[in-house]
N, C-alpha and C positions, 0 to 999 in steps of 0.2 A: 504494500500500500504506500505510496509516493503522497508525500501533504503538500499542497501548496496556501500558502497565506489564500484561501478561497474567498474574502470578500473584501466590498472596498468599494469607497464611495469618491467616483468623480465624474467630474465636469466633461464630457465628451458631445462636441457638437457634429452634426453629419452621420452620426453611427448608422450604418446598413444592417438589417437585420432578418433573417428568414422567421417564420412560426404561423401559429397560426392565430387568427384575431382572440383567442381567449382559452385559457388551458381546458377546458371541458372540449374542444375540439384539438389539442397538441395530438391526440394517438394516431390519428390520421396520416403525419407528416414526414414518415421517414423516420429512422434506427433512433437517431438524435430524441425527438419527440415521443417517440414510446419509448424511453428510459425514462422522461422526465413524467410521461403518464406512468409510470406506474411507481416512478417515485411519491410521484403526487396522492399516488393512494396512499402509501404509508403515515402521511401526514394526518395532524389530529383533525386540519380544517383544509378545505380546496384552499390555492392563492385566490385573491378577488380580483388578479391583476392577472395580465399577459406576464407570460415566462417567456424569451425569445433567446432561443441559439444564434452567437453571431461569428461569424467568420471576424479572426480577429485580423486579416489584412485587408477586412472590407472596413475597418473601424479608423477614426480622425487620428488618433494616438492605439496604434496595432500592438507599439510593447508592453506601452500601458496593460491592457487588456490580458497580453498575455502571461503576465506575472497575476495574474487573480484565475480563479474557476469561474467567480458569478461577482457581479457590482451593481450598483443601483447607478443613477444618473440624475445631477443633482441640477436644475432648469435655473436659467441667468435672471427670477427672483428668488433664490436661496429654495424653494419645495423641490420634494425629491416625484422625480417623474415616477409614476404609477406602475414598472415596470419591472418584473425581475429579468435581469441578463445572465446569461451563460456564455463563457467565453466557449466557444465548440470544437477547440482546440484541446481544453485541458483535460487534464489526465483523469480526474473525477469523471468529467462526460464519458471519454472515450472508453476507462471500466465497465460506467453502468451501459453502456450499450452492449458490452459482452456480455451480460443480463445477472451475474452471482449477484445472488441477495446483498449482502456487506456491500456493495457497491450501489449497488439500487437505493439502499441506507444511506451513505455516504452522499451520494446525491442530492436525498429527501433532507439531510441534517444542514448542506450549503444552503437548500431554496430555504429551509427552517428559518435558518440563523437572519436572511434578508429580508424574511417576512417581517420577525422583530423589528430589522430598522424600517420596516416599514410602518411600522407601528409606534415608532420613537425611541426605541428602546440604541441602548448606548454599545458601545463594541463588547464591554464585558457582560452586559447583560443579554446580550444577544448571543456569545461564547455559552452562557450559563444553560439561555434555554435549549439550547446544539446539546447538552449534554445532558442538559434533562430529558429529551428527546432521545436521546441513544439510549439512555437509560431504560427507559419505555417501552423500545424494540426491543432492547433483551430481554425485560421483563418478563414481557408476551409474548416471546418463541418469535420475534418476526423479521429477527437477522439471528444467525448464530451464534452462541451468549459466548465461546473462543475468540470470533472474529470480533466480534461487537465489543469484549472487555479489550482487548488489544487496542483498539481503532479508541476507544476509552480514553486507555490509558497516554495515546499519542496524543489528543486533544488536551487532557490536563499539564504534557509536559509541558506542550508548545501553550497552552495558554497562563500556564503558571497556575490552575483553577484546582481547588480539589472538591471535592465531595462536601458542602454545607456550606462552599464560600460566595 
């Protein structure tokens, strides 16, 4: 399992984007789009928002893009656009489209973590609920609790976070 810093909030004007207009129709769209439908089921709630895979050398700032999995886009009066992005390069996508569950996780815990900021929540609070959420899947049998406490315990090092903080 490869981490990349997966989120991240910027300024990108021009981005080209493929998807489709609303994630209750992504499964439709190609390998890309049915990773992200079936991530989407894992989650507690659908997104309310477009999820959109983007070619990151269709995008204003391409390396930008490709140092993250998924970012939000923040519009030139300081709101953040309604939108969650996948960079459709990174190594998260390209897992869950080989379809292992830990991956399909993995996926569902990046769109997680962006929903938070979409909902205001701050970088570590948004870390937290990524891991109350993995938590959750191992719980309930819906990654496996080997894979699922591994992938755990890399999110707590790289975020410094333990258990109750």
């Amino acid at each position: 399992m490869s981490i990349n810093m997966h989120a991240a909030l910027v300024s990108l004007a021009g981005l080209l984007a493929f998807s489709a207009p609303s994630p209750v129709q992504a499964s439709g769209n190609g390998p890309e789009m049915r990773a992200v439908e079936r991530a989407i089921r894992l989650l507690p709630e659908r997104p309310m928002v477009p999820i959109r895979v983007i070619d990151p050398d269709l995008a204003a700032d391409p390396e930008a893009v490709r140092k993250v999995d998924a970012f939000l886009v923040r519009e030139e009066d300081g709101s953040l656009r309604q939108t969650i992005f996948l960079n459709g390069d990174s190594a998260v996508l390209r897992n869950a489209v080989q379809g292992r569950q830990i991956d399909i996780a993995i996926l569902a815990i990046v769109i997680r973590h962006e929903q938070e900021h979409l909902r205001g929540a701050k970088e570590q609070d948004a870390r937290r609920a990524e891991q109350d959420f993995l938590r959750r899947l191992i719980r309930d049998g819906r990654v496996p609790a080997d894979e699922g406490v591994a992938y755990l315990n890399i999110l707590q090092t790289q975020y410094g976070l333990r258990v109750g903080e």
